[in-house]
C-alpha positions as CSV (number, residue, x, y, z in Angstrom):
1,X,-3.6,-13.1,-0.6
2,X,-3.4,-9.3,0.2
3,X,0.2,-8.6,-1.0
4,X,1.0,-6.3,2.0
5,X,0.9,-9.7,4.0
6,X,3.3,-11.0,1.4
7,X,5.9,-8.1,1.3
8,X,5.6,-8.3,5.3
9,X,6.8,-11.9,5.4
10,X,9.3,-11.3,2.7
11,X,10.8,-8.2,4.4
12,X,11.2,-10.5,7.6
13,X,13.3,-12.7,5.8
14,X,15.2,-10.3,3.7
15,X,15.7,-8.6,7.0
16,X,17.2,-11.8,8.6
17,X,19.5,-12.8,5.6
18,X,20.9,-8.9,5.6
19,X,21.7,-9.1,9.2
20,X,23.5,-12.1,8.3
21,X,25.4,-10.8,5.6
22,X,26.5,-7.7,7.3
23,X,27.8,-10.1,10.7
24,X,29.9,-11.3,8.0
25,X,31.4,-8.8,5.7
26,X,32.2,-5.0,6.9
27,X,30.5,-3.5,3.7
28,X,29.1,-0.3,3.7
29,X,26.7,-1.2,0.8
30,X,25.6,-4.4,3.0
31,X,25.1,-2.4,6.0
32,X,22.8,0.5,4.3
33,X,20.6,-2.3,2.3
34,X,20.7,-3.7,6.0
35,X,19.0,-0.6,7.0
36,X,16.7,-0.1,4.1
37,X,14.9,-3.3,5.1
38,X,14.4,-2.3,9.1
39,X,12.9,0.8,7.4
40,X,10.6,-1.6,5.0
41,X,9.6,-3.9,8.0
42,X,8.8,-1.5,9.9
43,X,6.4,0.5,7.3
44,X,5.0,-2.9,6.1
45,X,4.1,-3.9,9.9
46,X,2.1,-0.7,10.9
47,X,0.3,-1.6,7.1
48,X,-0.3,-5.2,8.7
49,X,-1.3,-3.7,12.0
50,X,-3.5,-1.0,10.5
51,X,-5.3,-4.3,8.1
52,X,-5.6,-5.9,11.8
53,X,-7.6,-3.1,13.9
54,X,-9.9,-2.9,10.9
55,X,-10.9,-6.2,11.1
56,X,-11.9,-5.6,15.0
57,X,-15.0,-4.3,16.7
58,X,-14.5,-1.6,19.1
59,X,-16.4,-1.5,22.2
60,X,-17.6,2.0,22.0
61,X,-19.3,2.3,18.6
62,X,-20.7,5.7,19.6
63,X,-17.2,7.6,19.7
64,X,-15.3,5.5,17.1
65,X,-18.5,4.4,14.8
66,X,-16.3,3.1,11.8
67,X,-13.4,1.6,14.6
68,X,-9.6,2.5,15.2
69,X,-8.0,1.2,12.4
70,X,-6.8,4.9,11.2
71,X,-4.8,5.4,14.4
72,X,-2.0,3.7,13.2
73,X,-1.9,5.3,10.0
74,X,-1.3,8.5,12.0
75,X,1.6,7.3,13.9
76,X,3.0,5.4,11.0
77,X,3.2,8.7,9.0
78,X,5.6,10.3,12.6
79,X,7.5,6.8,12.8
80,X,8.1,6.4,9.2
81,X,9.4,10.1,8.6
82,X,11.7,10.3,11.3
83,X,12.5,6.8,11.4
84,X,13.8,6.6,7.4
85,X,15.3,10.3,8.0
86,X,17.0,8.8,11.0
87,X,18.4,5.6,8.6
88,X,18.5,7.6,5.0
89,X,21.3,10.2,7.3
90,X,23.2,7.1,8.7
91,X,23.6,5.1,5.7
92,X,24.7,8.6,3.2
93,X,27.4,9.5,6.0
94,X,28.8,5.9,6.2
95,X,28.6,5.5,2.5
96,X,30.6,9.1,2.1
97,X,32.8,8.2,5.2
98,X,34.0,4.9,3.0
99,X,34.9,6.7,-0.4
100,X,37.1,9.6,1.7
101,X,38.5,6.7,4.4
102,X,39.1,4.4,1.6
103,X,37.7,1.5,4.2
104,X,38.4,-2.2,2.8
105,X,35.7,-4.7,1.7
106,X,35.8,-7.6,3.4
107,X,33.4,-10.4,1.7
108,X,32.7,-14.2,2.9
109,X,31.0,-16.6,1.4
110,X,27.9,-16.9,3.9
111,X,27.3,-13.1,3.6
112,X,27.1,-13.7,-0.7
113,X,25.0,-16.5,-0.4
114,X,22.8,-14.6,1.6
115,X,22.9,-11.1,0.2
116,X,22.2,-13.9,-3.2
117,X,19.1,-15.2,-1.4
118,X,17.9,-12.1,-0.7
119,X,18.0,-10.7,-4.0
120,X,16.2,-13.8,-5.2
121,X,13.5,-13.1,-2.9
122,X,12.9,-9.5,-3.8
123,X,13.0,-10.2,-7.1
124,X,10.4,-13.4,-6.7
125,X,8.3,-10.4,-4.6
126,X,8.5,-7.8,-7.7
127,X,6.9,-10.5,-9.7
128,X,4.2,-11.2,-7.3
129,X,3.2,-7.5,-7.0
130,X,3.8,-6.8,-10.2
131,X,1.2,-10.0,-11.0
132,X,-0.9,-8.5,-8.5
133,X,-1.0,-5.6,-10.0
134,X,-1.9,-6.3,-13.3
135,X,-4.4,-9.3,-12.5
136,X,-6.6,-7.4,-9.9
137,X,-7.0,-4.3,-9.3
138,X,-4.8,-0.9,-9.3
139,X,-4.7,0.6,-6.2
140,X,-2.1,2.8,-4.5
141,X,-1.4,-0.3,-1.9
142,X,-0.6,-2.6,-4.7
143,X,1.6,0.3,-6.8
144,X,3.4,1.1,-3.8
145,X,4.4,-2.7,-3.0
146,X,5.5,-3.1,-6.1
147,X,7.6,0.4,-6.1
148,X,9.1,-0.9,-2.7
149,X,10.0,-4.2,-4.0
150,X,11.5,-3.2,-7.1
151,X,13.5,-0.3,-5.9
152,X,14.7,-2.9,-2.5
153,X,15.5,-5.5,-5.2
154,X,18.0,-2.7,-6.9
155,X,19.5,-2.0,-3.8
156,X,20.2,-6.0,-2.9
157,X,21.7,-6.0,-6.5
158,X,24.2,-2.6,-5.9
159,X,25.1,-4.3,-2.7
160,X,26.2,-7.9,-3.8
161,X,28.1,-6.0,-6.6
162,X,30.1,-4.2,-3.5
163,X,30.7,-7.6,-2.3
164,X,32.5,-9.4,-5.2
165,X,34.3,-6.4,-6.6
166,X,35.3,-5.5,-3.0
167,X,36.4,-2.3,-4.1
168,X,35.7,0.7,-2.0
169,X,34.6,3.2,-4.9
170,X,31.9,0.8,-5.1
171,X,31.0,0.2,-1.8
172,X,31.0,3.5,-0.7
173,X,28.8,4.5,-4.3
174,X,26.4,1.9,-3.6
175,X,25.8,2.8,0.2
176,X,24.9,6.4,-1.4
177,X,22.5,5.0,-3.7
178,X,21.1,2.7,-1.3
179,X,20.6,5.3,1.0
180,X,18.5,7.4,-1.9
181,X,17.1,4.4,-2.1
182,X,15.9,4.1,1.7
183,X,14.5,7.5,1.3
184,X,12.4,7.2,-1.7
185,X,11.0,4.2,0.7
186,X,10.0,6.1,3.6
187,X,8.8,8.4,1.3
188,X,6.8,6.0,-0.5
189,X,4.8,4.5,2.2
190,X,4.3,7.5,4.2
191,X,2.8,9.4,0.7
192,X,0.4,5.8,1.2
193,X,-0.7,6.9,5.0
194,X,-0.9,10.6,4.1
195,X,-3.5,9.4,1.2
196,X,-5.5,7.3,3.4
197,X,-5.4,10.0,6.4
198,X,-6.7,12.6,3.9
199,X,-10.0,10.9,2.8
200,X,-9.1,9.6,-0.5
201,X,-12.0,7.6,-2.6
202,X,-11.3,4.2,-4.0
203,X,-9.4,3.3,-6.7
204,X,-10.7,4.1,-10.0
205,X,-11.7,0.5,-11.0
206,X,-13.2,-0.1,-7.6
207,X,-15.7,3.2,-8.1
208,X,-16.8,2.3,-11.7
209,X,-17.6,-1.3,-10.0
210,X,-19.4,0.1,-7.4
211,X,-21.5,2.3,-9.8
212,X,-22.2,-0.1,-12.6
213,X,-24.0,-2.8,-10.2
214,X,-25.9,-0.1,-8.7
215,X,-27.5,1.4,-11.9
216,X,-27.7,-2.1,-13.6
217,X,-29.6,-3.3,-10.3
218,X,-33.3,-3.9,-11.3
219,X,-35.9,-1.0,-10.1
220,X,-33.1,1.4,-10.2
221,X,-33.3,4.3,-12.8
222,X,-30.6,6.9,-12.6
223,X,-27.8,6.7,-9.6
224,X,-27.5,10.9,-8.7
225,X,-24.6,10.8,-6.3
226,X,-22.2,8.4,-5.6
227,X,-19.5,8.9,-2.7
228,X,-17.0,6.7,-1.3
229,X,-13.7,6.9,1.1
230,X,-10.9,4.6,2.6
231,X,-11.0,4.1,6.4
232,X,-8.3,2.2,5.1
233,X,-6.4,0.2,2.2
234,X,-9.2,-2.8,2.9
235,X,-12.6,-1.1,3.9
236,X,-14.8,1.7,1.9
237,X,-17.5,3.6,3.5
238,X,-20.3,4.1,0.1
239,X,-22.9,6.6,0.2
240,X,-25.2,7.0,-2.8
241,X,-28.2,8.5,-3.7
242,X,-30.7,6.7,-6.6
243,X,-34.1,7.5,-8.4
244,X,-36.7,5.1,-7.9
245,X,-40.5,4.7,-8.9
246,X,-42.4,7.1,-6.4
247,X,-45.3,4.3,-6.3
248,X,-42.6,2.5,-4.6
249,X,-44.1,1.2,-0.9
250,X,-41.6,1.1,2.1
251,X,-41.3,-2.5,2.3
252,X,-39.9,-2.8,-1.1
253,X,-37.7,0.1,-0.6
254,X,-36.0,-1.7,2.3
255,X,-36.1,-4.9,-0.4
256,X,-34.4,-2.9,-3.0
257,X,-31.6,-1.6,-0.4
258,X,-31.0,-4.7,1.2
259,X,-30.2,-6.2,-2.7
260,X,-27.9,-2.8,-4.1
261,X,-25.7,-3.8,-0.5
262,X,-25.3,-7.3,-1.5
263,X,-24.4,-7.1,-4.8
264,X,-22.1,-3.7,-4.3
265,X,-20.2,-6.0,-1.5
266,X,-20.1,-8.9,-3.7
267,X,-18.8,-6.8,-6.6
268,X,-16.1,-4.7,-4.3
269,X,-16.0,-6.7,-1.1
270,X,-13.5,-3.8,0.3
271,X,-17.1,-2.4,0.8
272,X,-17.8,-2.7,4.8
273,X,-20.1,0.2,5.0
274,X,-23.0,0.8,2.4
275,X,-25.6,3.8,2.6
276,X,-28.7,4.2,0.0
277,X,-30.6,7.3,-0.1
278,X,-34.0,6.5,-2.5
279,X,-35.5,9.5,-4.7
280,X,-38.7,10.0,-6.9
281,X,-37.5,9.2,-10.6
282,X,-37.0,12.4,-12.5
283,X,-37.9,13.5,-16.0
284,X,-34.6,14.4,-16.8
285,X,-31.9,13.3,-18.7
286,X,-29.5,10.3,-16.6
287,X,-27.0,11.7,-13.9
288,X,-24.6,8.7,-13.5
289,X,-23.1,9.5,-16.9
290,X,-21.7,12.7,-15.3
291,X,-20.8,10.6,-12.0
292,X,-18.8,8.0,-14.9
293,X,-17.2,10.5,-16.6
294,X,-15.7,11.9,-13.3
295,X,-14.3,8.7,-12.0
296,X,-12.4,8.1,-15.2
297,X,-11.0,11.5,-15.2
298,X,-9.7,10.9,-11.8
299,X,-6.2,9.6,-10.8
């Protein structure tokens, strides 16, 4: 399962627990973690929503030929910023407001056991991307679910330490560093949309995929160019160009693309648009080495 549905779900319930917890304490710490989640739901939705219009066929295909699914990547980007500047502001001033007030900590039992469950679920979710990550494939999606998750999982743990010292040094502390916290966050996934909104190729693993089924596909002698973007985290548009036996008749052209699509989609299959441009094989030395040793100097 795509861990952006996982950290969506998670960030539901961590949301839930938090309101919870701050119903029943009047912690500053709480009450910025709080805030760091509404800020984390609603970055990880607009990802869920953005995964969702991708997977649906607009009706005009002549003015939106690769669909809408970048839309909400552009007002993600305006939501988040102001949004987590809006929260980040709050949660610094209320966290300053407590160590100059000197405002008392009041904990209950319900809102530790669920500040408790929280952290146990954040830290069960840094595992998971973390897995992910290492398992599959690295790509900014993953590395920014599992910065999100590890940094929320820090904040729960500053905030249940608020709760059992119940000392206002370290509540009002902790809602400063959750608030950094928060920020980092916002910053975090909009640095995600601004990636995607720029035209940024594939991850590096998914590219040297991409290319080495293409050159080791039979009748296929050099591959010249090889481009490739994200419409978004979940679909690549490929363009590439390849050397082929001139003698080749139209028919088996059409063969020979049909096959390179197939096996590029069943390699990466993130892969929802494929384009293969066929050239007369060249007396030169082989191109794709140049097109490998670019993809692994990129980032």
């Amino acid at each position: 399962m795509n861990p952006i549905y996982v950290v969506f779900s998670a960030n539901l319930a961590t949301l839930a627990l938090k309101i919870i917890a701050y119903l029943n304490s009047t912690s500053a710490a709480v009450f910025s973690d709080l805030l760091n989640d509404v800020a984390d739901a609603i970055g990880s939705f607009l990802l869920v929503l953005g995964l969702y219009l991708a997977s649906r066929r607009v009706r005009n295909q002549i003015y939106y030929p690769f669909g809408i699914s970048r839309a909400v990547y552009v007002f993600g980007l305006i939501s988040v910023s102001v949004i987590g500047g809006v929260l980040f502001t709050i949660a610094f001033l209320r966290g300053l407001a407590t160590l100059f007030e000197g405002y008392p900590v009041i904990s209950t039992g319900t809102s530790m056991v669920t500040m408790s469950t929280s952290l146990l679920i954040n830290t069960a979710l840094t595992a998971y991307s973390f897995y992910y990550y290492r398992t599959h494939r690295r790509d900014p999606s993953v590395i920014g679910s599992l910065m999100d998750s590890f940094i929320d999982t820090l904040g729960n743990a500053v905030a249940i330490l608020a709760l059992v010292t119940r000392s206002y040094m370290v509540d009002g502390a902790g809602s400063i560093f959750i608030s950094a916290v928060l920020l980092v966050s916002a910053v975090s996934v909009g640095y995600r949309y601004f990636i995607l909104l720029i035209g940024r190729s594939p991850p590096r693993g998914d590219m040297l995929r991409i290319l080495n089924t293409i050159i080791n596909t039979s009748g296929v002698y050099d591959v010249n160019e090889l481009r490739a973007i994200m419409l978004t985290e979940n679909d690549y548009i490929v363009i590439a160009e390849v050397e082929v036996e001139d003698s080749l008749s139209l028919a088996k052209m059409e063969e020979l693309s049909r096959e390179i699509e197939n096996r590029v989609k069943k390699a990466v299959p993130e892969v929802r648009f494929f384009a293969v441009e066929f050239v007369a094989r060249r007396n030169e030395p082989p191109t794709y080495r140049r097109l490998l040793d670019l993809i692994g100097k990129g980032s």
